[in-house]
C-alpha positions as CSV (number, residue, x, y, z in Angstrom):
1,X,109.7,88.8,113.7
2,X,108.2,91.7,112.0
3,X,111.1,94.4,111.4
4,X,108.9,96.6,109.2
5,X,105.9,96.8,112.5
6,X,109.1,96.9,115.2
7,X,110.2,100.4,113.0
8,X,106.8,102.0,112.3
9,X,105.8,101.4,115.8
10,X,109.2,102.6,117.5
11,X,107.5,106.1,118.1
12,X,104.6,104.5,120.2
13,X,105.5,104.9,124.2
14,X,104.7,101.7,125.1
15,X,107.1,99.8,122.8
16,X,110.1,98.7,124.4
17,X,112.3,100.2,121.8
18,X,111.1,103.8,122.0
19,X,111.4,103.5,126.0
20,X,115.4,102.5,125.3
21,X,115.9,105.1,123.1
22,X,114.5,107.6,125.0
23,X,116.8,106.3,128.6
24,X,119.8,106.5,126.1
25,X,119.1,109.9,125.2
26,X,118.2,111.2,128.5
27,X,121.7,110.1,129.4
28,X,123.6,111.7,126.6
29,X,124.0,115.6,126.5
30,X,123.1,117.2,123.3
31,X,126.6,118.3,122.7
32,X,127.9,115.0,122.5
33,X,125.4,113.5,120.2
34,X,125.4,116.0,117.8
35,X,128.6,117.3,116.5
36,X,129.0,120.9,117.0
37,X,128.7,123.3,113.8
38,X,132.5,124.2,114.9
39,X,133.8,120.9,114.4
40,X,132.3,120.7,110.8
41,X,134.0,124.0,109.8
42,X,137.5,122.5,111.2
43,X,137.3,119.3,109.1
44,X,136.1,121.2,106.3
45,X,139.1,123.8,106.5
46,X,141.3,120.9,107.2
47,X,140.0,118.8,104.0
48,X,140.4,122.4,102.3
49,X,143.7,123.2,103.6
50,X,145.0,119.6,102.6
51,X,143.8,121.0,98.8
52,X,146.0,124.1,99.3
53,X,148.9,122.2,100.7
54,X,149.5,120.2,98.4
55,X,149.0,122.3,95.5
56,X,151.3,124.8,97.5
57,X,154.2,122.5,98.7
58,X,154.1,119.0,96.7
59,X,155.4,118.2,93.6
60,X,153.0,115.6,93.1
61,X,155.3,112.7,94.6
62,X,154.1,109.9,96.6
63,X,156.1,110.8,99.6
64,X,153.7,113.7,100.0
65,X,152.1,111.1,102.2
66,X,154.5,111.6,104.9
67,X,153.9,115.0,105.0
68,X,150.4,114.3,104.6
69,X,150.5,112.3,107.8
70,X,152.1,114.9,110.0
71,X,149.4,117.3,109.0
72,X,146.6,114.5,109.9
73,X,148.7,114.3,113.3
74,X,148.8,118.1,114.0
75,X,145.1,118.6,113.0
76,X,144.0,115.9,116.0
77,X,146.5,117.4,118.3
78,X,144.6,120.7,117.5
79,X,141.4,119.2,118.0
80,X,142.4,118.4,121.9
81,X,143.5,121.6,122.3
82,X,140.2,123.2,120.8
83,X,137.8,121.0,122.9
84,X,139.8,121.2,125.8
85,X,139.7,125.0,125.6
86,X,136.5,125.0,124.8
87,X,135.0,122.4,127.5
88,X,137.8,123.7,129.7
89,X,137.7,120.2,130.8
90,X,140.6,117.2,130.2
91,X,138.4,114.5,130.7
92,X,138.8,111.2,129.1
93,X,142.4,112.6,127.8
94,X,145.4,110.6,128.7
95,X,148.3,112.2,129.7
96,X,150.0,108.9,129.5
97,X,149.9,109.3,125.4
98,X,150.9,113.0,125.7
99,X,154.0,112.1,127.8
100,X,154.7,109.5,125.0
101,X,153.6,111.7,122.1
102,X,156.4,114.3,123.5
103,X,159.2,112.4,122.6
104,X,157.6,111.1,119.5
105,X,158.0,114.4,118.0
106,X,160.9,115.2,119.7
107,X,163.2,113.1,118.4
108,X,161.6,112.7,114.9
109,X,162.9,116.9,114.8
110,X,166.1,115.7,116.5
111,X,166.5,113.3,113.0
112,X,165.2,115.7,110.2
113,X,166.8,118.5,111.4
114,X,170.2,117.4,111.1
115,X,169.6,114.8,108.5
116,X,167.4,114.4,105.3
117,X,167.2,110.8,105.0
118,X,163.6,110.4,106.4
119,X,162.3,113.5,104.7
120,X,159.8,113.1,102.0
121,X,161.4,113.8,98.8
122,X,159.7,116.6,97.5
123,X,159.3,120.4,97.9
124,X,157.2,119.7,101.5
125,X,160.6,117.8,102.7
126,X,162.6,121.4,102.4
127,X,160.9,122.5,105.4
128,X,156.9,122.5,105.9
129,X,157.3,119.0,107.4
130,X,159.9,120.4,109.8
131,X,156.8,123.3,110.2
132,X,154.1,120.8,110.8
133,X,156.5,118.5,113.2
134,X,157.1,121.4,115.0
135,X,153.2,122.3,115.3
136,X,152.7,118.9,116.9
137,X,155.3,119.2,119.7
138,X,153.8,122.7,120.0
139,X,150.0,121.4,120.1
140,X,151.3,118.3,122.8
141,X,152.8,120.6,124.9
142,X,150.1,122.8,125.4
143,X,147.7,119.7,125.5
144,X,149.8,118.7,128.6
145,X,150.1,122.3,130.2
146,X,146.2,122.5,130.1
147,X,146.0,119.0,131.5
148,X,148.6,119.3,134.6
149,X,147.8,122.6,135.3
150,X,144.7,124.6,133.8
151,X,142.7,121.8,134.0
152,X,143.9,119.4,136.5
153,X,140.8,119.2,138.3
154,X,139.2,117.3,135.6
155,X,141.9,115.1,135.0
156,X,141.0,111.2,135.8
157,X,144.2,109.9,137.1
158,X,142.6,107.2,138.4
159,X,141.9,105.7,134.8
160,X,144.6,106.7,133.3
161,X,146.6,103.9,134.9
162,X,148.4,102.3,131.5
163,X,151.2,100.4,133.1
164,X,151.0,100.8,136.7
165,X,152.1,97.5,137.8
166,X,155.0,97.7,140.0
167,X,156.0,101.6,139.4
168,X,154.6,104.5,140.3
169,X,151.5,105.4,138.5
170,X,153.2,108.8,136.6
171,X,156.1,106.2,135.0
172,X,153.8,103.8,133.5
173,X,154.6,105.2,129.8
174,X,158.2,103.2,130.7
175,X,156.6,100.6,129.8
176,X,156.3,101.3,126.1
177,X,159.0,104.0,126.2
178,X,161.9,101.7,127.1
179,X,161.0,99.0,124.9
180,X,161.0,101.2,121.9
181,X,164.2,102.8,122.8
182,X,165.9,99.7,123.3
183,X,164.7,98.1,119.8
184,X,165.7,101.3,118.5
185,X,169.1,101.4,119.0
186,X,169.2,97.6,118.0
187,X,167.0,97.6,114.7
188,X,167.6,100.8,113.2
189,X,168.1,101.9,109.2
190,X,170.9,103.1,108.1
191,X,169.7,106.4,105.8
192,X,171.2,109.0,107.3
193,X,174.6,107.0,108.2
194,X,174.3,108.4,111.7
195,X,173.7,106.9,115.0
196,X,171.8,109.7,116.7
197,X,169.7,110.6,113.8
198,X,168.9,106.9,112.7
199,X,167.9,106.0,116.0
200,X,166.0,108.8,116.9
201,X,164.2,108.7,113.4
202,X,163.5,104.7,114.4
203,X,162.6,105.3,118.0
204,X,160.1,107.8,117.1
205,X,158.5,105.5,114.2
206,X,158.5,102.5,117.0
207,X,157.0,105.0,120.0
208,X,154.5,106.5,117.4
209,X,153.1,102.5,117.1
210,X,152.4,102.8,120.9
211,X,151.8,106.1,121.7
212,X,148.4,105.6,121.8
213,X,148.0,102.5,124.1
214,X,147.5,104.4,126.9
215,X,144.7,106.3,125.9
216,X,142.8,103.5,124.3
217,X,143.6,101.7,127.7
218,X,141.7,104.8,129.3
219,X,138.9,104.4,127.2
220,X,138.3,100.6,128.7
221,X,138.1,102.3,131.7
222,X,135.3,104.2,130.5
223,X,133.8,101.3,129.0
224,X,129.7,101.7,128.9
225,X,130.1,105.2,128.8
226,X,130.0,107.9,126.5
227,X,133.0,109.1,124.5
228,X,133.5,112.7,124.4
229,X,133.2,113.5,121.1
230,X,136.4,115.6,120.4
231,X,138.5,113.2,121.9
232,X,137.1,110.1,119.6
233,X,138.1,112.5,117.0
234,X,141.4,113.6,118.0
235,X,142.4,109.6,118.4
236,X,141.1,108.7,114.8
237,X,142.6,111.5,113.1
238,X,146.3,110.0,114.9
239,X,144.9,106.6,113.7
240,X,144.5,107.7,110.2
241,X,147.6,109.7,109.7
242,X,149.4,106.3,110.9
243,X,147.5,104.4,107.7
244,X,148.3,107.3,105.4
245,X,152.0,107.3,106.7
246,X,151.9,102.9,106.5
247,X,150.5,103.3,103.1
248,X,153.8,105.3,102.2
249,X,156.4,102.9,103.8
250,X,154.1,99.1,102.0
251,X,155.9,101.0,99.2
252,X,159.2,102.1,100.4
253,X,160.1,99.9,103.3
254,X,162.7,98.4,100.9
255,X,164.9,101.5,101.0
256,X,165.4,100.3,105.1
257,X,168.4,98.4,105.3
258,X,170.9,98.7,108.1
259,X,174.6,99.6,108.2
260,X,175.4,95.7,106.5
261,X,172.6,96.1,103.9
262,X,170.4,94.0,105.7
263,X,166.8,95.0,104.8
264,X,164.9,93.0,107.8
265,X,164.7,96.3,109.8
266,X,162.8,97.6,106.9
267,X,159.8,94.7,107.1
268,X,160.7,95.7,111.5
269,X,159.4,99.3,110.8
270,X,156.6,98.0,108.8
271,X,155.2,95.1,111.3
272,X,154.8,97.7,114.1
273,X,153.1,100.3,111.9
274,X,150.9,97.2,111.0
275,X,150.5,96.9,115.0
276,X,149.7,100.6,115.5
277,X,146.4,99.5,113.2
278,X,145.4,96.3,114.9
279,X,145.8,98.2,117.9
280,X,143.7,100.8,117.0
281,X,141.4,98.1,115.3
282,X,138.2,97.6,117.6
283,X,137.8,102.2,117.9
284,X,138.0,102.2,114.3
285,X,135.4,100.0,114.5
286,X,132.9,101.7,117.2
287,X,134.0,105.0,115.4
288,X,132.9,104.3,112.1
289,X,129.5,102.8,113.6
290,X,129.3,106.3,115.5
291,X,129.3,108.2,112.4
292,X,127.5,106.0,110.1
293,X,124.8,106.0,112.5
294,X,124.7,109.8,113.4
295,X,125.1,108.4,117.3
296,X,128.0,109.1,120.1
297,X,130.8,106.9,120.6
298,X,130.1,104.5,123.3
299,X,131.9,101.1,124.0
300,X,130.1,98.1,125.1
301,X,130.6,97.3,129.1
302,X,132.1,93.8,127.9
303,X,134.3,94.4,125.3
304,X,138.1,96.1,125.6
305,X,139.8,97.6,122.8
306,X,143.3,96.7,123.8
């Protein structure tokens, strides 16, 4: 085969190629192939505001990357909110993950408000990271009020159906919800040398891992199509802040032990951050492709990504 002729000819009408490309296009709407000029300014400010941040609020310490991480979290969470506004549509969003994000953040504030065990050690740990958690359950919580109420027209319940087996379809985050709680109160550290606060520091890190199964699950629903590009966003900045925050804890998981010194929960809290990654694996994938190529996300009809 002749690449070099196949390329220099893809512009011809007749060649099979150029009639493709030009379907594919016809079926895409400019605003999701081309990122919007907004969406460059908010990843610039955030890259900026990272700068500032840390300058502002670290002391140079690696556990800056906790704090780090919560910002990456809040930034996505303000991404939904911005393209929901914006679209005024909640399509392709799961409220499934929301639910699940909810108590995430909730009781991670429940621990490092009472506790500073979990808290990175430097001057961000005094009380921007209690700022920035706070943000998040702000940002989720409007997130879900525009999704069950502004916009609950646009709302696909249909495939957001993680976990619908033999409940109803609303309780299908059980599913991941109890699990973690359970193995929370079982295989918990012992920082803070407090039940509550240990366990609701662990159950957040194990729900976190999770979280977002059922919006990736929603996205195999939409397989063959098109993913809206704020959403694709909003999921690989949660992604990322979960490889910053694992990238903190390859280092520290050590410092884990439970109430008898045992330090197995410590490798625990590690394998499921290592599971929030291979979870995430094949939209990391299909994202990177998407902005290496300058082209929309869009999974294959025949592939899943969880």
């Amino acid at each position: 085969m002749h690449r070099d002729d196949d390329i220099s000819n893809s512009s011809d009408p007749s060649n099979p190629v150029f009639k493709y490309a030009t379907k594919l296009t016809s079926l895409i709407p400019y605003s999701a192939a081309r990122p919007s000029p907004a969406i460059v300014v908010a990843w610039g400010v955030f890259l900026t505001l990272s700068f500032i941040v840390y300058g502002w609020t670290s002391d140079g310490d690696f556990s800056f990357l906790l704090t780090y991480a919560a910002c990456c979290r809040a930034f996505g969470l303000f991404l939904l909110n911005f393209r929901m506004y914006a679209s005024k549509s909640g399509a392709s969003v799961s409220l499934k993950s929301l639910e699940a994000y909810i108590l995430v953040f909730s009781f991670r504030i429940i621990s490092i408000m009472r506790h500073e065990g979990y808290l990175p050690y430097d001057r961000s740990g005094d009380w921007f990271y209690h700022f920035v958690e706070f943000c998040s359950l702000a940002f989720t919580i409007l997130a879900i009020y525009l999704l069950k109420f502004k916009f609950v027209s646009t709302y696909d319940e249909e495939k957001d159906a993680f976990g619908a087996f033999q409940i109803p379809t609303h309780f299908g985050v059980a599913f991941i919800v109890v699990p973690c709680f359970l193995m929370a109160c079982v295989l918990k550290p012992n920082l803070n040398k407090d039940f509550l606060s240990d366990m609701s520091w662990t159950f957040s890190m194990y729900l976190e891992s999770f979280a977002i199964a059922p919006q990736l699950y929603m996205f195999t629903k939409q397989a063959g199509s098109v993913i809206e590009v704020l959403v694709a966003h909003f999921v690989a900045a949660l992604g990322f802040a979960r490889i910053v925050e694992m990238t903190f804890w390859i280092w520290s998981f050590h410092e884990l032990s439970d109430a008898n010194g045992n330090t197995l929960v410590g490798y625990f809290v590690l394998i499921v951050q290592f599971v929030h990654v291979a979870i995430m694996g094949d939209f990391f994938y299909f994202y990177v492709i998407s902005l290496k190529k300058g082209i929309p996300l869009q999974l294959p009809t025949q592939h899943g990504i969880v």
